[in-house]
Backbone as ProteinMPNN parsed JSONL, in Angstrom:
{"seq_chain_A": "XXXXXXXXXXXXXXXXXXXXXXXXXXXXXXXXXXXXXXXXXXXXXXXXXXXXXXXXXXXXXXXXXXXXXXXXXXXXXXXXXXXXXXXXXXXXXXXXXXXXXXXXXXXXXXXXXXXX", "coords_chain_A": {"N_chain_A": [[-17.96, -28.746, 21.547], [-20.164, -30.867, 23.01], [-23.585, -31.385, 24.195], [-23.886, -33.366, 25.832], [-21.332, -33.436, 26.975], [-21.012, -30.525, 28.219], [-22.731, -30.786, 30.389], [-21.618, -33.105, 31.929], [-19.073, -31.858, 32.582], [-19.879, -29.818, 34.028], [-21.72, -30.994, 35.87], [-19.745, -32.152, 37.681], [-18.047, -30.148, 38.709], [-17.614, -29.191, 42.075], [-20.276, -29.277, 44.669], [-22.11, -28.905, 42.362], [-25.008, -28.906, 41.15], [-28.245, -29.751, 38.931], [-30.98, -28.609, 37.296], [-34.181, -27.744, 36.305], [-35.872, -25.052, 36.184], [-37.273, -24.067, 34.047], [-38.236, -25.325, 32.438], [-38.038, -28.691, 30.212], [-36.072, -27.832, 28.316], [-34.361, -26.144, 28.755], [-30.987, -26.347, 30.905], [-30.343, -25.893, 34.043], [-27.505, -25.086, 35.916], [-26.64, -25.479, 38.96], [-24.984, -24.062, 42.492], [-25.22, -26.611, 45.212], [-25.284, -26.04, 48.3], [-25.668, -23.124, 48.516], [-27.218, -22.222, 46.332], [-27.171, -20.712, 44.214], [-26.607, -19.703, 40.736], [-24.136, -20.798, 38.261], [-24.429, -21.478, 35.534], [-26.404, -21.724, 32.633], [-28.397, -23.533, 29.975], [-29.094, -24.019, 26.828], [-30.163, -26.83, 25.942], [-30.756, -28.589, 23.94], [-31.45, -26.783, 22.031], [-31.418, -24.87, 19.274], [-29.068, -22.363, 17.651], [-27.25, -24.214, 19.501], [-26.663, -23.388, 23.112], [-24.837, -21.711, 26.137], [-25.359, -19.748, 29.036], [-22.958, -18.126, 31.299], [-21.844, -16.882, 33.926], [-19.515, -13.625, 34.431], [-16.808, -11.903, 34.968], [-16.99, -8.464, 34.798], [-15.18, -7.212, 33.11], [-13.707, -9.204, 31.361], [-15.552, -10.176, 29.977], [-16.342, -8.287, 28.719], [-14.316, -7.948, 27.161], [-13.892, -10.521, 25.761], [-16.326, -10.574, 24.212], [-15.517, -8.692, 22.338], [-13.691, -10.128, 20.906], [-14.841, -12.326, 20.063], [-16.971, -11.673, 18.831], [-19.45, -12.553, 17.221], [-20.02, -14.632, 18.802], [-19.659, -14.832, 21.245], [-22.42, -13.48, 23.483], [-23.707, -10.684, 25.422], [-25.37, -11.823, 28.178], [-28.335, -13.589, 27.886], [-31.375, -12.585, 28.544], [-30.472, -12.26, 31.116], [-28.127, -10.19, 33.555], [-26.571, -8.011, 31.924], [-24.536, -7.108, 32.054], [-22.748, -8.569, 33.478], [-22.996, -11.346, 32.469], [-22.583, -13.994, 30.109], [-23.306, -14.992, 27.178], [-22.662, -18.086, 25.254], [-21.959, -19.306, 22.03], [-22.598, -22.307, 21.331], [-20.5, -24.172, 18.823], [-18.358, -24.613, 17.532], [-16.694, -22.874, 17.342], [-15.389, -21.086, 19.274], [-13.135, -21.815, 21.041], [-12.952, -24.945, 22.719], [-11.73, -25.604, 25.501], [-12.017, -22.725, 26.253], [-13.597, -22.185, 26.636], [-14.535, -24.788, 28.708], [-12.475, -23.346, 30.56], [-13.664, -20.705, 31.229], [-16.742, -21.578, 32.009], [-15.622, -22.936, 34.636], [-14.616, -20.704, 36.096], [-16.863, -18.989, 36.608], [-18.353, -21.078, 37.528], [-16.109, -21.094, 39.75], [-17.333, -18.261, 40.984], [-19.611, -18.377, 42.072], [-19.192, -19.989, 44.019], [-19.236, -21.048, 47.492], [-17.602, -19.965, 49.561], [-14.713, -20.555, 51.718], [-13.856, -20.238, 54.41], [-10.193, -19.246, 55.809], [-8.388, -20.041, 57.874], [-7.053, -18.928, 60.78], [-3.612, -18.092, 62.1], [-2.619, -18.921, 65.421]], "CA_chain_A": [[-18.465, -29.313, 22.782], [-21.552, -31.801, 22.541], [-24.513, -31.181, 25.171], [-23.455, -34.003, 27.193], [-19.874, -33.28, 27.391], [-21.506, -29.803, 28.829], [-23.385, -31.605, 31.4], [-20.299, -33.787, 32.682], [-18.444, -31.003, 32.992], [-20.876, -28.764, 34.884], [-21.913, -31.691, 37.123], [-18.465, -32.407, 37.577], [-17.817, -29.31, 39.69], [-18.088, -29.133, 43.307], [-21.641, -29.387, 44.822], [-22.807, -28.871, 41.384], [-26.408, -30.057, 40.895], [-28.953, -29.827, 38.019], [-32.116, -28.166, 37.595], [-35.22, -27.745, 35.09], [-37.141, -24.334, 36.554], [-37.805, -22.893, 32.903], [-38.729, -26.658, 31.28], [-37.355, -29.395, 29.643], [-35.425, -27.315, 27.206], [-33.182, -25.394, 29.52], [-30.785, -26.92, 31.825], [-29.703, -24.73, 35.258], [-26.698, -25.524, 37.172], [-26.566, -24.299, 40.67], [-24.183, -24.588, 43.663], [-26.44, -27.173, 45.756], [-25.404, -25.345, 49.102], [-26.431, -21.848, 47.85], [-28.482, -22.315, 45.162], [-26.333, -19.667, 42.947], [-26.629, -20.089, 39.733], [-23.286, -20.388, 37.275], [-24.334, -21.876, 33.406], [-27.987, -22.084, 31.935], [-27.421, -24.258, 28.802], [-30.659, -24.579, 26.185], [-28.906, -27.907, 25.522], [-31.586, -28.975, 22.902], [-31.411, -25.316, 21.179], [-30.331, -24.784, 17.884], [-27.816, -23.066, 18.117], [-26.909, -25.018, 21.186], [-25.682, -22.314, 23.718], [-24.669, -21.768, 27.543], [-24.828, -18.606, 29.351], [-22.012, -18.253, 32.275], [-21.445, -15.909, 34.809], [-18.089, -13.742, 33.786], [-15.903, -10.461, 35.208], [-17.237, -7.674, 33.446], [-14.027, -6.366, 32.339], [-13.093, -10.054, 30.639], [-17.152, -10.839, 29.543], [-16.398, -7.183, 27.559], [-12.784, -8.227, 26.229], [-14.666, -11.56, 25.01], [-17.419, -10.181, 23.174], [-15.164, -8.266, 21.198], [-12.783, -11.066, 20.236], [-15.966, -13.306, 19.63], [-18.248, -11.211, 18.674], [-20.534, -13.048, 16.648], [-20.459, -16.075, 19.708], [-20.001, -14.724, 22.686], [-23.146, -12.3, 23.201], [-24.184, -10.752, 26.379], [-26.254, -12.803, 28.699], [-29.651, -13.76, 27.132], [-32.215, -12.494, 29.421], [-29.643, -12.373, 32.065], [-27.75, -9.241, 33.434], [-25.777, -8.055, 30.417], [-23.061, -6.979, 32.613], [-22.014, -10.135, 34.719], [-23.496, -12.751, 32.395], [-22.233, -14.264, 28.767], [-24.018, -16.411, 26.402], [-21.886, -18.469, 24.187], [-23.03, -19.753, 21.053], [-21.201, -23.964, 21.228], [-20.834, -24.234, 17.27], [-16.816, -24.696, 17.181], [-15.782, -21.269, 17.029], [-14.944, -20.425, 20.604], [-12.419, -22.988, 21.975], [-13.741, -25.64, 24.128], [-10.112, -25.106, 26.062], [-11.7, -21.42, 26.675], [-15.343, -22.438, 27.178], [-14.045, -24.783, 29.848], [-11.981, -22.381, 31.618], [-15.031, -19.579, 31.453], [-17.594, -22.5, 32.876], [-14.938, -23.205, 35.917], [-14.452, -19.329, 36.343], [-18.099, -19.052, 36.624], [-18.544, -21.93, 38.809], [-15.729, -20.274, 41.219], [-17.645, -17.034, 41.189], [-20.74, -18.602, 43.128], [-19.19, -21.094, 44.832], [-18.904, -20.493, 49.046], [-16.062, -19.26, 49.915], [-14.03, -20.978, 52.937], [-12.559, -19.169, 55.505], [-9.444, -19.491, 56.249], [-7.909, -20.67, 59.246], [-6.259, -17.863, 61.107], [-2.663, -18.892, 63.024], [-2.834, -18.111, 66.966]], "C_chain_A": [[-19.898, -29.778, 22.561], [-22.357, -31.102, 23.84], [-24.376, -32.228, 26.652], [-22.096, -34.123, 27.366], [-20.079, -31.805, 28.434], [-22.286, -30.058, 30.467], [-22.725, -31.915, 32.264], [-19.755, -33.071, 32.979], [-18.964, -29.899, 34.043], [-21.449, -30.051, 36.207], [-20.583, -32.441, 38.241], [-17.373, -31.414, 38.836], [-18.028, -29.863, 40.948], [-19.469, -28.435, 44.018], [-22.388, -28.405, 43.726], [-24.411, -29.317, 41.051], [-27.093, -29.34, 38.953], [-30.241, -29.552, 38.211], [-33.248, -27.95, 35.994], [-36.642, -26.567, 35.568], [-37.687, -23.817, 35.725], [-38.062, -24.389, 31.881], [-37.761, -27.109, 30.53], [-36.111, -29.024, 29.263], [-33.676, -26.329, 27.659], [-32.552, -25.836, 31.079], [-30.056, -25.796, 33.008], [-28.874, -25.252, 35.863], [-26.723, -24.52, 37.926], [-25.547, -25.275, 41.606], [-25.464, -25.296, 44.755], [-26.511, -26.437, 47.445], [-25.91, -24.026, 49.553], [-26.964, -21.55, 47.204], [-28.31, -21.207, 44.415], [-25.951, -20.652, 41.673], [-25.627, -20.174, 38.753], [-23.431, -20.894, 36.087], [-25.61, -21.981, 33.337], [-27.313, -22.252, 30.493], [-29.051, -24.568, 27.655], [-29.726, -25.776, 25.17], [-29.695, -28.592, 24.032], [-31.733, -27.938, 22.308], [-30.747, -25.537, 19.953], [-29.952, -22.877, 17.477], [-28.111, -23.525, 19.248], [-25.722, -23.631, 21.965], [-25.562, -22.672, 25.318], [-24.43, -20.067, 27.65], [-24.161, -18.642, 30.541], [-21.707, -16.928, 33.139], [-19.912, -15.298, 34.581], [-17.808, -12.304, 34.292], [-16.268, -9.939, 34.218], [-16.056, -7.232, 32.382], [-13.757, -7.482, 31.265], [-14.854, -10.459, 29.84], [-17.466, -9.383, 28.267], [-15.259, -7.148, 26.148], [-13.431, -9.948, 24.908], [-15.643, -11.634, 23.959], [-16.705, -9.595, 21.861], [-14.31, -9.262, 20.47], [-13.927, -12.235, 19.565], [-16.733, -12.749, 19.559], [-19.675, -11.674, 18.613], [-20.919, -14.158, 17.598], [-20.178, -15.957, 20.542], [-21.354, -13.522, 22.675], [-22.958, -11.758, 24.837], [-25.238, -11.711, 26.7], [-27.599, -12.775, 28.212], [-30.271, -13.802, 28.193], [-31.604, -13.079, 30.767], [-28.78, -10.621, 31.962], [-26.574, -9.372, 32.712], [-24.456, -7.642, 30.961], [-22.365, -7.868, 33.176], [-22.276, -11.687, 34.128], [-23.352, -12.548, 30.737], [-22.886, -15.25, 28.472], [-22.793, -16.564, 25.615], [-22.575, -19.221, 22.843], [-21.995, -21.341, 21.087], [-21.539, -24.476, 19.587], [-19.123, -24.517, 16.825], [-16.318, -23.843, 16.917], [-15.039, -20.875, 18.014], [-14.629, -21.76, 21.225], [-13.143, -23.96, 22.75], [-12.281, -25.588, 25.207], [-10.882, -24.065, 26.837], [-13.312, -21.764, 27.327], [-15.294, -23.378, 28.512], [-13.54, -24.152, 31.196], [-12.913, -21.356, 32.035], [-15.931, -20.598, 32.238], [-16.66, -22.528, 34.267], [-14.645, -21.953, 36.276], [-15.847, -19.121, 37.01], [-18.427, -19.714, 37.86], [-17.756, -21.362, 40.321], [-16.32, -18.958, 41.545], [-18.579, -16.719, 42.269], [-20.741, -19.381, 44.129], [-18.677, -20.014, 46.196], [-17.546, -20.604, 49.034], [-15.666, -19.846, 51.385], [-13.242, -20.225, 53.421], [-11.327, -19.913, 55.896], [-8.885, -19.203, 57.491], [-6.984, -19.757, 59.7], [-5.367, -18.283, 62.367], [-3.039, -18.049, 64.399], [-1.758, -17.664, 67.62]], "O_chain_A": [[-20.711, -29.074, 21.963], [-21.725, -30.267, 24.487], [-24.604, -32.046, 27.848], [-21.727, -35.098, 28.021], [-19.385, -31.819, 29.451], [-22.179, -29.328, 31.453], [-22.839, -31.39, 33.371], [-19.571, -33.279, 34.178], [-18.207, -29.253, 34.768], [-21.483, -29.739, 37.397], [-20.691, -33.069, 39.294], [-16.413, -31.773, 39.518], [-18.587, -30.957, 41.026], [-19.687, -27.227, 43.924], [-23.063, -27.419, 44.021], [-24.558, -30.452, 40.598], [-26.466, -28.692, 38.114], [-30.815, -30.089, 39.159], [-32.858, -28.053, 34.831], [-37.844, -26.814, 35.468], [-38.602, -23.054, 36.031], [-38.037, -24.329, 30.652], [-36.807, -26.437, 30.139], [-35.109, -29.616, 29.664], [-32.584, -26.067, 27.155], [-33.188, -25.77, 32.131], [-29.253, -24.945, 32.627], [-29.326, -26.128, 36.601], [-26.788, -23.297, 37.803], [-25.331, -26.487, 41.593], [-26.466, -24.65, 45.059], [-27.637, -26.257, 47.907], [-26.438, -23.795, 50.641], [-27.412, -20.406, 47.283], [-29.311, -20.683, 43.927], [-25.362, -21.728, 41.567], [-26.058, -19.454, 37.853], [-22.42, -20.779, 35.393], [-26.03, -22.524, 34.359], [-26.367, -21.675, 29.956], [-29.916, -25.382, 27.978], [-28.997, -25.664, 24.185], [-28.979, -29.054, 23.143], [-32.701, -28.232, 21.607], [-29.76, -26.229, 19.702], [-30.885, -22.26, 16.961], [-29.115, -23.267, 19.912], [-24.635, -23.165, 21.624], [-26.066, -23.699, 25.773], [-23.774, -19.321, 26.923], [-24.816, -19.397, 31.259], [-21.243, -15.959, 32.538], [-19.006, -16.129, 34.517], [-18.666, -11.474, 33.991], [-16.156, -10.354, 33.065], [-16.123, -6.999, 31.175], [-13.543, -7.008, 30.15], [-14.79, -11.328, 28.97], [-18.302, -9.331, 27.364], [-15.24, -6.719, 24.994], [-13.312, -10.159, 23.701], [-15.77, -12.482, 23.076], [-17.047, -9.827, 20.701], [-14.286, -9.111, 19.248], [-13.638, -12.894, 18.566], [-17.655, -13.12, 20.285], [-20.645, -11.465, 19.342], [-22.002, -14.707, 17.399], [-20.267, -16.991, 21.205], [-21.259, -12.65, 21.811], [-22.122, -12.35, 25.52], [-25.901, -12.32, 25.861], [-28.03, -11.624, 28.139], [-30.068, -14.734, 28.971], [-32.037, -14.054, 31.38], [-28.714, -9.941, 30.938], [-25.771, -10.304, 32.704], [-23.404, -7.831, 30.351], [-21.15, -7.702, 33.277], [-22.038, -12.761, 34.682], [-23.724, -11.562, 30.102], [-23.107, -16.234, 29.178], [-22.025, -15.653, 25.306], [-23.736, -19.629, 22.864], [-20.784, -21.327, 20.866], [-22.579, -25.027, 19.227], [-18.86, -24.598, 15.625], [-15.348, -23.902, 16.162], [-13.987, -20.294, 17.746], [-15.4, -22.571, 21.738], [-14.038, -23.536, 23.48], [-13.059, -25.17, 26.065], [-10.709, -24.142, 28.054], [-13.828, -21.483, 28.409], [-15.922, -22.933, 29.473], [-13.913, -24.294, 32.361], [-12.967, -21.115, 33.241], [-15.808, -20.371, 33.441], [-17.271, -21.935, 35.156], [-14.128, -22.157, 37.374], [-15.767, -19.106, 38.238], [-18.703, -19.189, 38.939], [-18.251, -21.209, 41.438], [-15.771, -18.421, 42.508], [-18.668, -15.75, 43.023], [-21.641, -19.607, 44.938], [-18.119, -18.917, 46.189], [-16.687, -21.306, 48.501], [-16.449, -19.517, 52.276], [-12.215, -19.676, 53.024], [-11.391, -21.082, 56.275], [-8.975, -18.106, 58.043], [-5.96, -19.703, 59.019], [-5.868, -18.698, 63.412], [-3.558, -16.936, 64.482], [-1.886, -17.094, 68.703]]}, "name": "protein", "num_of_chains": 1, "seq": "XXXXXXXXXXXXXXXXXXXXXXXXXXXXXXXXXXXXXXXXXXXXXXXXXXXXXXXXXXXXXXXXXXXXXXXXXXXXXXXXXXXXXXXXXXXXXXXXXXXXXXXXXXXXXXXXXXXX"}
């Protein structure tokens, strides 16, 4: 996954926006209605990574299957938040599905319509 295939895909979501509160170097998506945060991406990093918001139970099952490229969250809570390392090791298939997991984690929640 390139840095701007990361991008497209993260702006791509629903009221997705884009942010720059830690400089140039690190990009923030947030839900633009709640301003919850699901991917920080140091898209100019070498490695080039993203960290994602992730179910602890599956963000613990992940680490061990990817050890070396999924870490815990980098200066993020290590329980609820995964860095990935984007180097071609860890699916873009799975890195997709984890980003859109993520994204549903912070996104508002709609009530549903209760029959009368």
């Amino acid at each position: 996954m390139t840095p701007d295939a990361l991008v497209d895909l993260c702006l791509g979501l629903p009221q997705a926006v884009e942010t720059f509160p830690f400089g140039d170097e690190t990009s923030v998506f947030k839900i633009s209605g709640n301003g919850k945060i699901f991917a920080l991406a140091a898209l100019a990093g070498e490695p080039f990574t993203v960290s994602l918001k992730c179910d602890p139970e599956e963000g613990r099952a992940l680490r061990e299957e990817f050890s070396l490229w999924i870490t815990p969250g980098y200066h993020l809570n290590k329980k609820h938040w995964i860095t990935i390392v984007l180097d071609g090791h860890v699916p873009v298939e799975l890195v997709e599905q984890l980003l859109r997991d993520s994204h549903a984690l912070v996104r508002p929640r709609v009530p549903c319509a209760r029959p009368k």
